[in-house]
C-alpha positions as protocol buffer text, in pm:
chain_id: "A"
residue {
  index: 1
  type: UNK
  ca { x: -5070 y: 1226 z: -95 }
}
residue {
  index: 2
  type: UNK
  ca { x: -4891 y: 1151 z: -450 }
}
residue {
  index: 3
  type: UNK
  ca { x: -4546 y: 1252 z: -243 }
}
residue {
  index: 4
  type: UNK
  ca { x: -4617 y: 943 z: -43 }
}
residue {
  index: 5
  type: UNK
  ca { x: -4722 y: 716 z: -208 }
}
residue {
  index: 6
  type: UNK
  ca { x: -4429 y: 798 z: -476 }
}
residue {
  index: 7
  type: UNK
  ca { x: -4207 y: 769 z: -144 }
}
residue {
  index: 8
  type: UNK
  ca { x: -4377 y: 431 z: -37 }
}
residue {
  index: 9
  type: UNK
  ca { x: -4316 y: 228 z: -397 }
}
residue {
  index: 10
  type: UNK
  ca { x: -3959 y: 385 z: -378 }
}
residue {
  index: 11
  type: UNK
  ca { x: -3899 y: 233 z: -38 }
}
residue {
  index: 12
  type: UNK
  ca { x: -4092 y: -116 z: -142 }
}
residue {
  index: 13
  type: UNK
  ca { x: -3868 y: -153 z: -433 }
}
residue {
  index: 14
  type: UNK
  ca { x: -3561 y: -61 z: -269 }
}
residue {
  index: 15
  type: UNK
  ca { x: -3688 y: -331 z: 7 }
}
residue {
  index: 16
  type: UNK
  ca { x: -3705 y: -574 z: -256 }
}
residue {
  index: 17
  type: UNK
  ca { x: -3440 y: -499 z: -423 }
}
residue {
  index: 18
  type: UNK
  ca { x: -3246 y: -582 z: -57 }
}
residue {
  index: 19
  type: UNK
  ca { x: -3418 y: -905 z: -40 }
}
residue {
  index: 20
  type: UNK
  ca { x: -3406 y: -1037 z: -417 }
}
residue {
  index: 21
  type: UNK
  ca { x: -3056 y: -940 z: -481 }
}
residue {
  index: 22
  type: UNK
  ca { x: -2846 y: -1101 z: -282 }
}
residue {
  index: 23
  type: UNK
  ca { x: -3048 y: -1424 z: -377 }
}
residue {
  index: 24
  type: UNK
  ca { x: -3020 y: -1375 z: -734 }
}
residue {
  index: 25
  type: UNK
  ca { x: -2629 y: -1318 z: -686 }
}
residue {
  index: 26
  type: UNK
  ca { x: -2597 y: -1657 z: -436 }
}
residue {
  index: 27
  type: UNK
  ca { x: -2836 y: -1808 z: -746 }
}
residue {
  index: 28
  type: UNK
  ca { x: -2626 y: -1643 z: -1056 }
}
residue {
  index: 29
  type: UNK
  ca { x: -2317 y: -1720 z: -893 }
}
residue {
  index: 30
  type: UNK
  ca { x: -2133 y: -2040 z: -1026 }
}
residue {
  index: 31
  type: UNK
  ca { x: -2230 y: -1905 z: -1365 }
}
residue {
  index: 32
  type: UNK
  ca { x: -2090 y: -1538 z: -1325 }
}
residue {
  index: 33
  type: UNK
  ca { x: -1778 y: -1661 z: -1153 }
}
residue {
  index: 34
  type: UNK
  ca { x: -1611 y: -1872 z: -1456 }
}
residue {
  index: 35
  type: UNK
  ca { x: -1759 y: -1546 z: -1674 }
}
residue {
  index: 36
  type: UNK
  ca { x: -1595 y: -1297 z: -1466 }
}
residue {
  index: 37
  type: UNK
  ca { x: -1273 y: -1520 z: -1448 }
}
residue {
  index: 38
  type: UNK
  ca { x: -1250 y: -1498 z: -1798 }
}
residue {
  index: 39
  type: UNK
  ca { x: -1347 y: -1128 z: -1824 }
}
residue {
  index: 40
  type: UNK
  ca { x: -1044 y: -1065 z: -1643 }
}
residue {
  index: 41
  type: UNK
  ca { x: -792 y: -1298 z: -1737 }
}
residue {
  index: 42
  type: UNK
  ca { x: -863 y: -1144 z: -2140 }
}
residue {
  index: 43
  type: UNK
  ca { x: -846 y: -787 z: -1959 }
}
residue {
  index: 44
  type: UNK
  ca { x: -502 y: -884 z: -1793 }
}
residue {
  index: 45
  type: UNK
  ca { x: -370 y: -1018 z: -2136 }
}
residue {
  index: 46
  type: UNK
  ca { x: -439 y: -746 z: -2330 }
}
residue {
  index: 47
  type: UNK
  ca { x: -289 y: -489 z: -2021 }
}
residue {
  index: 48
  type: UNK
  ca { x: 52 y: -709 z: -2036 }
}
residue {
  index: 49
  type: UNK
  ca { x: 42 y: -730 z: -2411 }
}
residue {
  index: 50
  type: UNK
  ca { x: -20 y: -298 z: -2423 }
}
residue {
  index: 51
  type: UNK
  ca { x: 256 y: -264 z: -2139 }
}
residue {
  index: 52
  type: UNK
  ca { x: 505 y: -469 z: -2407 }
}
residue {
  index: 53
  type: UNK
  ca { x: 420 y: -330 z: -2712 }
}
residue {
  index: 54
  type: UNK
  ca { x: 467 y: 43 z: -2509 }
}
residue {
  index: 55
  type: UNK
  ca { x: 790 y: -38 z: -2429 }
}
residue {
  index: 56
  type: UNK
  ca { x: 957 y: -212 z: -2726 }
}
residue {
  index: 57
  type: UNK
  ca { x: 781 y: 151 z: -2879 }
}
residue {
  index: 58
  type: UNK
  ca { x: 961 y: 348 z: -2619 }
}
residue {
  index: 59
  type: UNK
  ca { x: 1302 y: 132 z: -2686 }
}
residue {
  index: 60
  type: UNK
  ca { x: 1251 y: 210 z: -3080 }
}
residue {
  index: 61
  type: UNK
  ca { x: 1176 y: 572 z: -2970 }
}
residue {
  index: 62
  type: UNK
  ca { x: 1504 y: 618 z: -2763 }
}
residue {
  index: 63
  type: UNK
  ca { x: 1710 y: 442 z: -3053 }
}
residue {
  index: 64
  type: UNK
  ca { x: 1616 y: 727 z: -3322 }
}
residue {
  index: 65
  type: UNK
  ca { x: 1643 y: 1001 z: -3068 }
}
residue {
  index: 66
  type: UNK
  ca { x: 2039 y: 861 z: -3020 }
}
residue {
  index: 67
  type: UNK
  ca { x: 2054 y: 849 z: -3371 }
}
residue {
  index: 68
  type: UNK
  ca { x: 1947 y: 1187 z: -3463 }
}
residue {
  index: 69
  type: UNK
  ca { x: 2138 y: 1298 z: -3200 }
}
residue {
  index: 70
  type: UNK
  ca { x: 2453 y: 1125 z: -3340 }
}
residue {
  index: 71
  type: UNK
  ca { x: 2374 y: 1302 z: -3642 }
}
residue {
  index: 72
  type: UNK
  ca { x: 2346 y: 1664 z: -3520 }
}
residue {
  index: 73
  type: UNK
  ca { x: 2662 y: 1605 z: -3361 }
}
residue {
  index: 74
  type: UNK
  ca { x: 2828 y: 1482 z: -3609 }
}
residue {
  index: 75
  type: UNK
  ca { x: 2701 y: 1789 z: -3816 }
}
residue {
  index: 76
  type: UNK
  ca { x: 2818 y: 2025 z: -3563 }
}
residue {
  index: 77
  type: UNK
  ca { x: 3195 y: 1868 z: -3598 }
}
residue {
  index: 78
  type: UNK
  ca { x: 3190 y: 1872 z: -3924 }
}
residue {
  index: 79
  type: UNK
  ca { x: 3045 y: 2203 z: -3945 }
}
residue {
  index: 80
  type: UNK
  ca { x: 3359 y: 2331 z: -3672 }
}
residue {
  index: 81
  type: UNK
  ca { x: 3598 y: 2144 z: -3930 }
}
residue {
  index: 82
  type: UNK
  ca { x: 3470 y: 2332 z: -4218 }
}
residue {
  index: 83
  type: UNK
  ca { x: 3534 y: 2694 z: -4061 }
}
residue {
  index: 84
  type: UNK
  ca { x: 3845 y: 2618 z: -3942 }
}
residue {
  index: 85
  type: UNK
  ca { x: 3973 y: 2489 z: -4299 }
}
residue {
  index: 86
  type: UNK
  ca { x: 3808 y: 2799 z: -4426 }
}
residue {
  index: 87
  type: UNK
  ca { x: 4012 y: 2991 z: -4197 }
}
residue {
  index: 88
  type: UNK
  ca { x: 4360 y: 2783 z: -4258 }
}
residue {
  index: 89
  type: UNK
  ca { x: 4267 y: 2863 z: -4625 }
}
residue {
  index: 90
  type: UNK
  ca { x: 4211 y: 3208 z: -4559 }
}
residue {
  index: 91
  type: UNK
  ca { x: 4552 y: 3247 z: -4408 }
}
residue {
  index: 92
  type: UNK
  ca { x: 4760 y: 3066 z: -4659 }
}
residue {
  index: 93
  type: UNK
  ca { x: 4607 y: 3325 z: -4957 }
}
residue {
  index: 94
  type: UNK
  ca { x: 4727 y: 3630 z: -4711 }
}
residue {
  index: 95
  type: UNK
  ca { x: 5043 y: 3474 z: -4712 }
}
């Protein structure tokens, strides 16, 4: 017996529930509209602002990564130019 009537309050809230809600929505409405509006216009915002600030991050990111690359290249030639000095150098005192 406590299995229905636990079943039979379920089923009388859920009916009311199905009745009440849409009434309180229709009711609610012109107030939750402008609120919602504005809920997503901030959420928008903030997205475009994130997406900017992401990429001028991801420009900045790219810029050092040429850089250092640059550099290691630049190290590398330099670091050829050395040996082969060392080698010119190593000739002229067999001579």
């Amino acid at each position: 017996m406590a299995r229905y009537d636990g079943l039979m309050k379920g089923v009388g809230i859920g009916l009311s529930a199905a009745v009440l809600l849409p009434v309180v929505f229709s009711t609610l409405a012109p107030i939750l509209r402008p609120l919602a509006r504005t809920a997503l216009r901030a959420g928008v915002m903030v997205y475009e602002k994130g997406r900017e600030i992401f990429e001028e991050f991801g420009e900045t990111v790219e810029d050092v990564v040429a850089e250092v690359r640059e550099e290691l290249v630049d190290a590398h030639e330099s670091e050829a130019l050395i040996d082969e000095l060392e080698e010119e150098a190593a000739v002229q005192e067999d001579k």
